[in-house]
ROKOLNU-881081 format. One line per field, with one value per residue (C-alpha): residue number from 1; residue in three letters; x, y, z. Coordinates in nm, 3 decimals. Layout:
num <- NUM_...;
residu <- ALA_...;
c1 <- X_...;
c2 <- Y_...;
c3 <- Z_...;
***
This chain:
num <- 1_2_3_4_5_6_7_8_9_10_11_12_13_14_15_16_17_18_19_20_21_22_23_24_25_26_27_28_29_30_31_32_33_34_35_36_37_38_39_40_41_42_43_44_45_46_47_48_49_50_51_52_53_54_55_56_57_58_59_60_61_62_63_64_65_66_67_68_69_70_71_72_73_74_75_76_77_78_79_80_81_82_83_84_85_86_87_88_89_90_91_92_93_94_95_96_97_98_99_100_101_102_103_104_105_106_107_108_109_110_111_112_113_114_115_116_117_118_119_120_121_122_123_124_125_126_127_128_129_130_131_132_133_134_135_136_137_138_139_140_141_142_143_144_145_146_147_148_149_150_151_152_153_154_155_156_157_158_159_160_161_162_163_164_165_166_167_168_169_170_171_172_173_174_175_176_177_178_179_180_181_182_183_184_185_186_187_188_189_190_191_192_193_194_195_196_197_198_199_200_201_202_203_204_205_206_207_208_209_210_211_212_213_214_215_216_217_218_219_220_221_222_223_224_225_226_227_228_229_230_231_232_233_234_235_236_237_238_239_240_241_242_243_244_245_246_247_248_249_250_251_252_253_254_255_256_257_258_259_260_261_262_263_264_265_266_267_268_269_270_271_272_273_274_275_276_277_278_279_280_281_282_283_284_285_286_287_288_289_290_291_292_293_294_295_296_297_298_299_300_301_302_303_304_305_306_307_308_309_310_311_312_313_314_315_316_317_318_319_320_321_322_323_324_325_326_327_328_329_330_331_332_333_334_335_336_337_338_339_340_341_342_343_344_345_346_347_348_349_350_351_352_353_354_355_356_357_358_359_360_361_362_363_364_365_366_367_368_369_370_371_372_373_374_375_376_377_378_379_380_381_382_383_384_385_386_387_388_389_390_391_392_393_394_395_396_397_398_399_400_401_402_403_404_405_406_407_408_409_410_411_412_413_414_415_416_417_418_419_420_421_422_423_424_425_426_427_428_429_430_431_432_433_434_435_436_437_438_439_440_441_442_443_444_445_446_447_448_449_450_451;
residu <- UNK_UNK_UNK_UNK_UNK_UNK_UNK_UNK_UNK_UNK_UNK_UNK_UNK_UNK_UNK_UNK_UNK_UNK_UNK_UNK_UNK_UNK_UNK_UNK_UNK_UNK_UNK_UNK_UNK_UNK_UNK_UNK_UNK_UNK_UNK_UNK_UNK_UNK_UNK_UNK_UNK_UNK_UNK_UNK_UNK_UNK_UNK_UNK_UNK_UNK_UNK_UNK_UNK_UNK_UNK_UNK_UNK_UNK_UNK_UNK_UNK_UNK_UNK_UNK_UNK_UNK_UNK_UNK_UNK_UNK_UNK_UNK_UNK_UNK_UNK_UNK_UNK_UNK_UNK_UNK_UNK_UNK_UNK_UNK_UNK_UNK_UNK_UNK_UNK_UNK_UNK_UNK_UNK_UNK_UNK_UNK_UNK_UNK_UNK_UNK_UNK_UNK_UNK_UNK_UNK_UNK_UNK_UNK_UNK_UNK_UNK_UNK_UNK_UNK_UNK_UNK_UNK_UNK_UNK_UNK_UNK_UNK_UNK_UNK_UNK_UNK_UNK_UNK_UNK_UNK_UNK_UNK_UNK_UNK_UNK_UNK_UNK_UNK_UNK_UNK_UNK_UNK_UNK_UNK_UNK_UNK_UNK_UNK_UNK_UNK_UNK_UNK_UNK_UNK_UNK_UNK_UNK_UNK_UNK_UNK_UNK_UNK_UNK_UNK_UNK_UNK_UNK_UNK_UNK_UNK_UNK_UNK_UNK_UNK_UNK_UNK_UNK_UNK_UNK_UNK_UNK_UNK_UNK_UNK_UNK_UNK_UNK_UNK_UNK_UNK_UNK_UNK_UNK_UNK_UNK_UNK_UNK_UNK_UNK_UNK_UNK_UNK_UNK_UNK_UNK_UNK_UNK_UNK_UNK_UNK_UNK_UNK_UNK_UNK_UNK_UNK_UNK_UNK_UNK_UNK_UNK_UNK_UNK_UNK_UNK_UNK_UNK_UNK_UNK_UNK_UNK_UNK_UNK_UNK_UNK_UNK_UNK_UNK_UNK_UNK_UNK_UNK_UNK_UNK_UNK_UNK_UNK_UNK_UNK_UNK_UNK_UNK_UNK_UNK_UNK_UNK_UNK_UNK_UNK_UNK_UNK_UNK_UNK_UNK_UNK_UNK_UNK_UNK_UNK_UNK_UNK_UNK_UNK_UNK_UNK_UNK_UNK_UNK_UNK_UNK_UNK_UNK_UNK_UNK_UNK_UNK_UNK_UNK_UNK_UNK_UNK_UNK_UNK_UNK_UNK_UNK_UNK_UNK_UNK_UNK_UNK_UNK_UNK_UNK_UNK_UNK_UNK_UNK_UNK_UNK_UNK_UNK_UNK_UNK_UNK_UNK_UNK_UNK_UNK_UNK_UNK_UNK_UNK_UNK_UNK_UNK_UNK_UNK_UNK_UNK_UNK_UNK_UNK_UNK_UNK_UNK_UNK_UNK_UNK_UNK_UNK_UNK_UNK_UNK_UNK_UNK_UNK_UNK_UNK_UNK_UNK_UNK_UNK_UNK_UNK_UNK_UNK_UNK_UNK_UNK_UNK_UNK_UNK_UNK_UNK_UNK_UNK_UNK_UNK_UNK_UNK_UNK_UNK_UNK_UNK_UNK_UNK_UNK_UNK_UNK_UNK_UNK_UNK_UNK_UNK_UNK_UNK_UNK_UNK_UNK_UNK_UNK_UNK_UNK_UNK_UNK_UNK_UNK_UNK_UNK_UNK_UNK_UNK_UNK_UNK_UNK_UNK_UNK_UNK_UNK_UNK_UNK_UNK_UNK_UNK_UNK_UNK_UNK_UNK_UNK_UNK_UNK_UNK_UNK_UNK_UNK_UNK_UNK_UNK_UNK_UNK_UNK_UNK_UNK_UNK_UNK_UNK_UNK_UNK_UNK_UNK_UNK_UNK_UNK_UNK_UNK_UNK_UNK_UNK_UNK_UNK;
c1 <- 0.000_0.135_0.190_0.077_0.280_0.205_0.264_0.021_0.019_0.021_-0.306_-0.213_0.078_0.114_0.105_0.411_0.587_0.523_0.650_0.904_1.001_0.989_1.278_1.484_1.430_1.613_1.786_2.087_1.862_1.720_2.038_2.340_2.198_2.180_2.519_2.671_2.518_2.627_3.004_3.060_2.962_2.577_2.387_2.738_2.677_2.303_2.368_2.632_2.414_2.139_2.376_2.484_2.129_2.067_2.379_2.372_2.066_1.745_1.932_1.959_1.647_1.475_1.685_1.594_1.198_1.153_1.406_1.129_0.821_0.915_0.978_0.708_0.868_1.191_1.521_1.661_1.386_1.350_1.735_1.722_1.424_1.538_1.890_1.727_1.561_1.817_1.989_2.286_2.466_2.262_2.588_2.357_2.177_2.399_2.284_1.966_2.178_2.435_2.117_1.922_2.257_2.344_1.932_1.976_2.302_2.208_1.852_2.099_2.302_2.023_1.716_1.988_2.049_1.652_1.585_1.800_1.493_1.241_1.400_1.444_1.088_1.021_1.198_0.989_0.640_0.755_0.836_0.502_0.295_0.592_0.905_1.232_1.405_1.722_1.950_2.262_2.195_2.593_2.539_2.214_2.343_2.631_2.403_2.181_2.512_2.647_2.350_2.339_2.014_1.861_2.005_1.844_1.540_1.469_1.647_1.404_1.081_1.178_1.239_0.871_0.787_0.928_0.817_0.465_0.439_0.619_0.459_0.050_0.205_0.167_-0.190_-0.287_0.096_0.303_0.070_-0.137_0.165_0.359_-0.060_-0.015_0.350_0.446_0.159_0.302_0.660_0.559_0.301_0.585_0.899_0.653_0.513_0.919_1.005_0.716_0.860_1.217_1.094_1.000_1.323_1.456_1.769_1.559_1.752_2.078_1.961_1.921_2.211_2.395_2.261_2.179_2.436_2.681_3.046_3.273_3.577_3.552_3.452_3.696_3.716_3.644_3.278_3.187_3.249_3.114_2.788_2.745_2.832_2.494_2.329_2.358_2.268_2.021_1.758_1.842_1.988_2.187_2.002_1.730_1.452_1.364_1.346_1.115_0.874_0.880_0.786_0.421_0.425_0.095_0.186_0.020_0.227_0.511_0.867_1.077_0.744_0.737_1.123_1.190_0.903_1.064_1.396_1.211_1.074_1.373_1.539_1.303_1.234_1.617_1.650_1.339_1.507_1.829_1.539_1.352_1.713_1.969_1.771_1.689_2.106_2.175_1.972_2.102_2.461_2.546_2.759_2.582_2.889_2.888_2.699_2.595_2.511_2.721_2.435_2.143_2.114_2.379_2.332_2.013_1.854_1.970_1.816_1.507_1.532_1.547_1.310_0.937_0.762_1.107_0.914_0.685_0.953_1.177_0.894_0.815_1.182_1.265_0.920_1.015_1.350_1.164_0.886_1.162_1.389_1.040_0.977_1.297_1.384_1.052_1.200_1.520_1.321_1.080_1.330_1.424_1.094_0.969_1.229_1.143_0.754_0.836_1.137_0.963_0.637_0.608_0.289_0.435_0.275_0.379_0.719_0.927_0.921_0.943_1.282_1.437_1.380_1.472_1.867_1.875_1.821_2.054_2.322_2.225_2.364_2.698_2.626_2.436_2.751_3.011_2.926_2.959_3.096_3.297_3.379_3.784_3.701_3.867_3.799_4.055_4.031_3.674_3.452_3.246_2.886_3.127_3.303_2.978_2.832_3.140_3.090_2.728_2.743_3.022_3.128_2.761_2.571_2.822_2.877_2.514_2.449_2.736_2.599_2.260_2.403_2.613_2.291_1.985_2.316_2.449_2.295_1.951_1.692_1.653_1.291_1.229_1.347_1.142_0.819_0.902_0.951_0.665_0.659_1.024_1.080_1.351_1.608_1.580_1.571_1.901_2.035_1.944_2.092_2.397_2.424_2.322_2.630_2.919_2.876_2.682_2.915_3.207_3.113_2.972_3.329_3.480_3.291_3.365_3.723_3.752_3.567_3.801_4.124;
c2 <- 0.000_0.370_0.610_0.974_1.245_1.413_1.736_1.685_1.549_1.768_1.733_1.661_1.553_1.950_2.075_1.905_2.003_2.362_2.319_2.163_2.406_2.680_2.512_2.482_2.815_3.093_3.415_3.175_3.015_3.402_3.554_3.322_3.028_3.265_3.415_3.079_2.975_3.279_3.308_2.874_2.830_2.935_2.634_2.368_2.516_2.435_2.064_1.989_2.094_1.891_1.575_1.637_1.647_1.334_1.153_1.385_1.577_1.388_1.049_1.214_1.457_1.085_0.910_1.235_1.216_0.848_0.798_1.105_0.901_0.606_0.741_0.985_1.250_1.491_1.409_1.275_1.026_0.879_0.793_0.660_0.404_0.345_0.199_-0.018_-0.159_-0.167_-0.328_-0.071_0.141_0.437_0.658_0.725_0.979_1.238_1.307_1.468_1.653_1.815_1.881_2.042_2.236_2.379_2.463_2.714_2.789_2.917_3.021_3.275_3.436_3.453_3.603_3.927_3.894_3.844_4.117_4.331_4.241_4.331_4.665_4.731_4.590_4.855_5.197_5.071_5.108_5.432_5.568_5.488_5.740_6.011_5.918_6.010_5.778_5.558_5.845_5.678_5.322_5.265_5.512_5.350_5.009_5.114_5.296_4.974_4.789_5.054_5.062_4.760_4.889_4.907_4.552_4.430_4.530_4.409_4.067_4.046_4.151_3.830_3.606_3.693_3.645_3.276_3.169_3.299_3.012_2.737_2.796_2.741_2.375_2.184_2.262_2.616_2.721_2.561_2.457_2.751_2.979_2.775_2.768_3.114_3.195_2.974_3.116_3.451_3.376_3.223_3.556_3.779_3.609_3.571_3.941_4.044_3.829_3.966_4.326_4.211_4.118_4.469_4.572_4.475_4.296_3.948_3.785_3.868_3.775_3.427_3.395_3.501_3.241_2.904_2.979_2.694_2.770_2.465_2.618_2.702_2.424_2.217_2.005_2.339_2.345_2.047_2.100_2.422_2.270_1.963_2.219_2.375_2.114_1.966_2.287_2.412_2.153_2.189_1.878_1.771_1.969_1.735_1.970_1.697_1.456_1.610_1.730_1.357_1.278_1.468_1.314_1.068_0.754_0.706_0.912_0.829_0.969_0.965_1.146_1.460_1.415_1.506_1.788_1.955_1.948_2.055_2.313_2.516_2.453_2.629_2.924_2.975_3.012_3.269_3.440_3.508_3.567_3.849_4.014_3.996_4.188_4.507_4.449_4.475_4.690_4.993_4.873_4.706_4.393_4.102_3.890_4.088_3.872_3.914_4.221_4.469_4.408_4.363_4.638_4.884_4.853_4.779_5.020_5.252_5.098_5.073_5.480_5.504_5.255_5.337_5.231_5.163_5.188_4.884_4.673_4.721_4.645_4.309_4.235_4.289_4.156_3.810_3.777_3.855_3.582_3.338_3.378_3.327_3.011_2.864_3.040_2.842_2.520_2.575_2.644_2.353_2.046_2.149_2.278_1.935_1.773_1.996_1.889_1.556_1.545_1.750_1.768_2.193_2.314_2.401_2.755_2.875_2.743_2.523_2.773_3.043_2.875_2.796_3.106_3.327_3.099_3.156_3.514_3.586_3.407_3.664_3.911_3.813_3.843_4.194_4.325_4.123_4.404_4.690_4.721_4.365_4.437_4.374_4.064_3.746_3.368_3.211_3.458_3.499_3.774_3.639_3.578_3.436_3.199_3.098_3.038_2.865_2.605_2.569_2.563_2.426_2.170_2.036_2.044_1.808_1.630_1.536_1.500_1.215_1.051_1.029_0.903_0.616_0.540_0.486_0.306_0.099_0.066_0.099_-0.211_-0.303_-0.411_-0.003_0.132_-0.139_-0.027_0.364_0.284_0.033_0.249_0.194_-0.105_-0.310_-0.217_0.147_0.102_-0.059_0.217_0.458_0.215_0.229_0.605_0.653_0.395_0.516_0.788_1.001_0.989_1.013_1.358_1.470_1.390_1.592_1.889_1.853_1.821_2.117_2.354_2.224_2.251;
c3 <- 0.000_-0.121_0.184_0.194_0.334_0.659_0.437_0.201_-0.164_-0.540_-0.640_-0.991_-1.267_-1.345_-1.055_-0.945_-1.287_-1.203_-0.851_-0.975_-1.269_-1.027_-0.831_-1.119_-1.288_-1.093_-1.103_-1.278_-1.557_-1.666_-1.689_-1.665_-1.913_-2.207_-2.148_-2.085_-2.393_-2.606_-2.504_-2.546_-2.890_-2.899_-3.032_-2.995_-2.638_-2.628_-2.762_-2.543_-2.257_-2.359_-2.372_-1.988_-1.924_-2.080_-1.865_-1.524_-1.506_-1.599_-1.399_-1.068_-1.108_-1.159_-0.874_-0.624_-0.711_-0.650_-0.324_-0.196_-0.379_-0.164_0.172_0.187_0.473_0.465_0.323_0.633_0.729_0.383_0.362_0.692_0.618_0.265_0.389_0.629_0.419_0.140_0.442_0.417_0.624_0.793_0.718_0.367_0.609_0.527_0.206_0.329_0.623_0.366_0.103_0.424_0.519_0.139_0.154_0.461_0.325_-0.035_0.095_0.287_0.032_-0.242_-0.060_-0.052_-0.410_-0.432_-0.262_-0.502_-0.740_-0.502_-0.509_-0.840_-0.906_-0.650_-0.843_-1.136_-0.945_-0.822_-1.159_-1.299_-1.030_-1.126_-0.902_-1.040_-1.333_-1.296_-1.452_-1.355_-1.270_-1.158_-0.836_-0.792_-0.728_-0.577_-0.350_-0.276_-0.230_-0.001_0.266_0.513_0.615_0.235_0.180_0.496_0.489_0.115_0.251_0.485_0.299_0.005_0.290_0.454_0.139_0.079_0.457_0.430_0.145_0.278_0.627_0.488_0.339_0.051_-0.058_0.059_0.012_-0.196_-0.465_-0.474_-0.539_-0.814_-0.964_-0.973_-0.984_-1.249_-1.533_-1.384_-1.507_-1.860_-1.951_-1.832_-1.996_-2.314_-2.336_-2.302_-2.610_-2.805_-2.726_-2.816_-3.162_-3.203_-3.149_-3.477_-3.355_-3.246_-3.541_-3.427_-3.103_-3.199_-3.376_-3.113_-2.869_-3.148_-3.397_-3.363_-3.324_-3.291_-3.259_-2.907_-2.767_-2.582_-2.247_-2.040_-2.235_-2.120_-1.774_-1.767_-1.943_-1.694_-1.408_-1.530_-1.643_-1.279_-1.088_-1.312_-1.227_-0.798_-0.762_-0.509_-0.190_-0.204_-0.294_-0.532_-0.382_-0.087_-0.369_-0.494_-0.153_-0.230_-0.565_-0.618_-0.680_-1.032_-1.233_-1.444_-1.292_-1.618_-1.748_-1.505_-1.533_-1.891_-1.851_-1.599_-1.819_-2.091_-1.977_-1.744_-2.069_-2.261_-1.980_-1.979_-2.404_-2.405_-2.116_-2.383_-2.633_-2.403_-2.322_-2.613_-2.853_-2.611_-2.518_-2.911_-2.993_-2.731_-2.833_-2.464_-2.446_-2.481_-2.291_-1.994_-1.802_-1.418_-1.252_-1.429_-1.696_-1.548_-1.265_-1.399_-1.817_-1.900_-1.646_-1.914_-2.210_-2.026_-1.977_-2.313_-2.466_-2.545_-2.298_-2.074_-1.776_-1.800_-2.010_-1.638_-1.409_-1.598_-1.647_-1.258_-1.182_-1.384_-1.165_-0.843_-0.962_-1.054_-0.732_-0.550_-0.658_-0.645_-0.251_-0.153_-0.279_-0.082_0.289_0.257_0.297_0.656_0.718_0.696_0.878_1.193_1.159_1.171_1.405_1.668_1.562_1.580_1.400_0.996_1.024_1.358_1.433_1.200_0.894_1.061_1.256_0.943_0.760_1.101_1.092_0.705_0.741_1.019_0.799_0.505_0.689_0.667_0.273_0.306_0.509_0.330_0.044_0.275_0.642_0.618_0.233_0.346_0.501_0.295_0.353_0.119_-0.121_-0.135_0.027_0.290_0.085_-0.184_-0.005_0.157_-0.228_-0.284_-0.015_-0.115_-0.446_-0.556_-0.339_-0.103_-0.413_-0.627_-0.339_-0.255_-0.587_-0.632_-0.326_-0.466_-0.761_-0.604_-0.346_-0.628_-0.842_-0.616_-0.249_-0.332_-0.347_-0.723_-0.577_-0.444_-0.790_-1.048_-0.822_-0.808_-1.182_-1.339_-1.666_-1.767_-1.991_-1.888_-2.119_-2.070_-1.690_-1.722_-1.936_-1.646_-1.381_-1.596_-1.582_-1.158_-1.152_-1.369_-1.591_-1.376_-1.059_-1.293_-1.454_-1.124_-0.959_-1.247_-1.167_-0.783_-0.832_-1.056_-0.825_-0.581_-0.803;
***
C-alpha cells in the first residue's frame, strides 16, 4: 500500500511540474543560461548541454523524485528508512543533512540577491505614479550595495515572502503559489520576447545564442555545461526529492522528469530571447553577463526605450517571480524535517525557525558588500566563499551521493516499483548512468571547483 505524506500530496501531474520548474528556474537560468550559452559556442553550447542532461541531469532529477516518492517524509527520514531496508549502512543519512545544510546555506546568500529584485521591481512602481528615473543606474546600485540597512530590509521583505508560502504547506501554500507563480513567469517572460521582436535585432539575437560555433569548444565546455546542467535543475540539496515525496503515486517519474527538463530549458532560451535583442539593440555587451548588466546597463536601455518603464517592471518583476519560486523550494526540505522530528505546528514554528537561521546568515552576505567588504575567507569575500561552499562543493557532493545510493545501495525491488513504466532495457540504461557515468562527470565537476 502507497503512503501519503504528513505534508500533504500535489493534487495533480502538473502541478508538481510547475513546482518543480519553479525550483529549477532561478535568477541563474534568466540571466546566466543565455550568457553561458552565447560566449561557449551558442547552439554547440546548447547541444552539449542537452547531452549532460541526458547523462547527469534527468538520472539524478529521476533518482531524487523516487528515493522522496518512496519514503514519503523529509530528506533525512526517507534515507534513513530506505537503507534499512536496502539493508545498508545508515551513514547514507547524510545526504539529506548536507542537502538540508546547502538549503539554509544558499537560501541565505540569495534572498539578498533576491531582494536586489524586489528593489528594483520597486523603483519601477515608483516611476510609474511620477518618481524620479534611474539616470545613472551605476550610483544606484552602488548605493543599494552601499547601505546595510537598504540591503536588509529588502532581505528580509523576500524572505517573509518565501516563509509565508512554505509555512501554509503543501496545498494552501506551496501549490497555490507555483498555480499562480508559475503562469506569472511564462506571460511575463513571453510578453518580453514579443517586445524584443519589435526591437529589430531578435535575429541577431538568436544567432547570437543558437548559432553553432565549434571552434571554441573544448574540455572546459563540457564542464562548464554539466556544471549547469547539474545545478540548473536543484539537484543535489534534495529539494527533489522532498517534492517527490508529495508526488501521487500514479504518475510516471521519467514522465514529469523530462518535462521539468524541458521546460527550465526552454524558460532559460526565451530568457536570452527576451534580453539579447533590447542588449543589441542599445549597443550594450551582450557577454557581460551578471550584474554589471542587469542592474547597472540595462537600467539605461530601459530609460530610453518606449515604454522603458513597464519593459523594467516586468523584467525585474520576472526575476523577483523566478527567485520566489525557487527560494521556496530551498526552505521547505528542513521545514519538513522539523515537523516531523519534533512535531512543531508548519505555520507557527518550524518555517518560521528555518527562515529566522537563514536570514541571520544573510547578513553576513548583506555586510560582506559593505561594512565587512575587506574581510577574505581564502580569497573569497564572505557571501562568496559561503556560495562557494554551497554551491560548488555540497551540491556536487550530494548529488554524487545520490548518484552512487539509487546506483548501487539501493533495493533493485524499491526502484522497479518507483519505476513500473520503464521497460527493462531502458531502466538498465538509467541504472547504468546513476552507476558510472553520472558519478564520474559529477566527480569531475567537484574536483575542478576544488582545483
Amino acid at each position: 500500500m502507497d503512503k501519503t505524506s504528513i505534508h500533504g500530496m500535489w493534487s495533480s501531474r502538473l502541478m508538481f511540474i510547475l513546482a518543480a520548474t519553479g525550483s529549477a528556474v532561478g535568477l541563474g537560468n534568466i540571466w546566466r543560461f543565455p550568457y553561458m550559452t552565447s560566449d561557449n559556442g551558442g547552439g554547440a553550447f546548447v547541444l552539449v548541454y542537452l547531452g549532460c542532461i541526458l547523462l547527469v541531469g534527468l538520472p539524478i532529477l529521476m533518482a531524487e523524485i523516487l528515493i522522496g516518492r518512496h519514503g514519503r517524509v523529509s530528506p533525512v527520514n526517507t534515507l534513513r528508512g530506505l537503507a534499512r531496508e536496502s539493508g545498508v549502512s545508515r551513514g547514507w543519512v547524510g545526504i539529506g543533512w548536507i542537502g538540508i545544510v546547502a538549503g539554509i546555506l544558499i537560501l541565505s546568500f540569495y534572498s539578498v540577491v533576491a531582494g536586489w529584485t524586489l528593489h528594483y521591481t520597486f523603483l519601477y512602481v515608483k516611476q510609474l505614479f511620477g518618481g524620479a528615473p534611474i539616470s545613472d543606474p551605476g550610483a544606484t546600485f552602488a548605493a543599494l550595495l552601499g547601505d546595510p540597512l537598504e540591503l536588509t530590509f529588502w532581505h528580509a521583505a523576500f524572505m517573509l515572502l518565501t516563509v509565508g508560502v512554505v509555512a501554509l504547506g503543501v496545498e494552501k501554500g506551496l501549490e497555490r503559489a507555483v498555480r499562480f507563480l508559475m503562469p506569472a513567469l511564462f506571460v511575463l517572460l513571453l510578453l518580453l520576447v514579443v517586445y524584443g521582436m519589435t526591437t529589430g535585432y531578435m535575429g541577431q539575437a538568436a544567432a547570437f545564442l543558437f548559432r553553432p560555433d565549434w571552434s571554441v569548444i573544448d574540455g572546459g565546455t563540457f564542464l562548464r555545461a554539466m556544471g549547469q546542467a547539474f545545478f540548473t535543475l536543484s539537484l543535489g540539496m534534495c529539494t527533489m526529492m522532498t517534492y517527490g515525496a508529495y508526488l501521487p503515486k500514479g504518475i510516471s517519474i521519467p514522465r514529469v522528469g523530462v518535462a521539468v527538463a524541458l521546460t527550465d530549458t526552454c524558460v532559460a532560451l526565451l530568457a536570452g530571447l527576451a534580453i539579447f535583442p533590447v542588449v543589441l539593440s542599445f549597443g550594450l555587451d551582450p557577454a557581460g553577463g551578471g550584474p554589471g548588466l542587469i542592474f547597472t546597463s540595462l537600467p539605461l536601455a530601459f530609460e530610453a526605450m518606449p515604454f522603458g518603464i513597464l519593459y523594467g517592471l516586468a523584467f525585474f518583476g520576472l526575476l523577483a517571480v523566478a527567485a520566489w519560486t525557487s527560494s521556496i523550494s530551498l526552505l521547505e526540505p528542513a521545514t519538513a524535517f522539523l515537523v516531523e522530528r519534533f512535531g512543531v505546528k508548519r505555520r507557527k514554528r518550524a518555517a518560521i525557525a528555518i527562515a529566522s537561521l537563514s536570514w541571520v546568515l544573510g547578513l553576513l552576505s548583506v555586510l560582506s558588500l559593505n561594512r565587512l567588504s575587506g574581510v577574505r575567507i581564502l580569497g573569497r569575500d564572505i557571501m562568496t566563499f559561503i556560495e562557494f561552499i554551497a554551491n560548488d562543493l555540497m551540491l556536487p557532493l550530494g548529488g554524487l551521493l545520490i548518484a552512487l545510493f539509487a546506483g548501487w545501495a539501493l533495493n533493485r525491488t524499491i526502484l522497479r516499483e518507483q519505476l513500473p513504466d520503464m521497460p527493462e532495457a531502458l531502466f538498465l540504461v538509467w541504472r547504468w548512468l546513476m552507476r558510472v557515468v553520472a558519478p564520474l562527470l559529477v566527480l569531475i565537476v567537484l574536483v575542478r571547483a576544488v582545483v
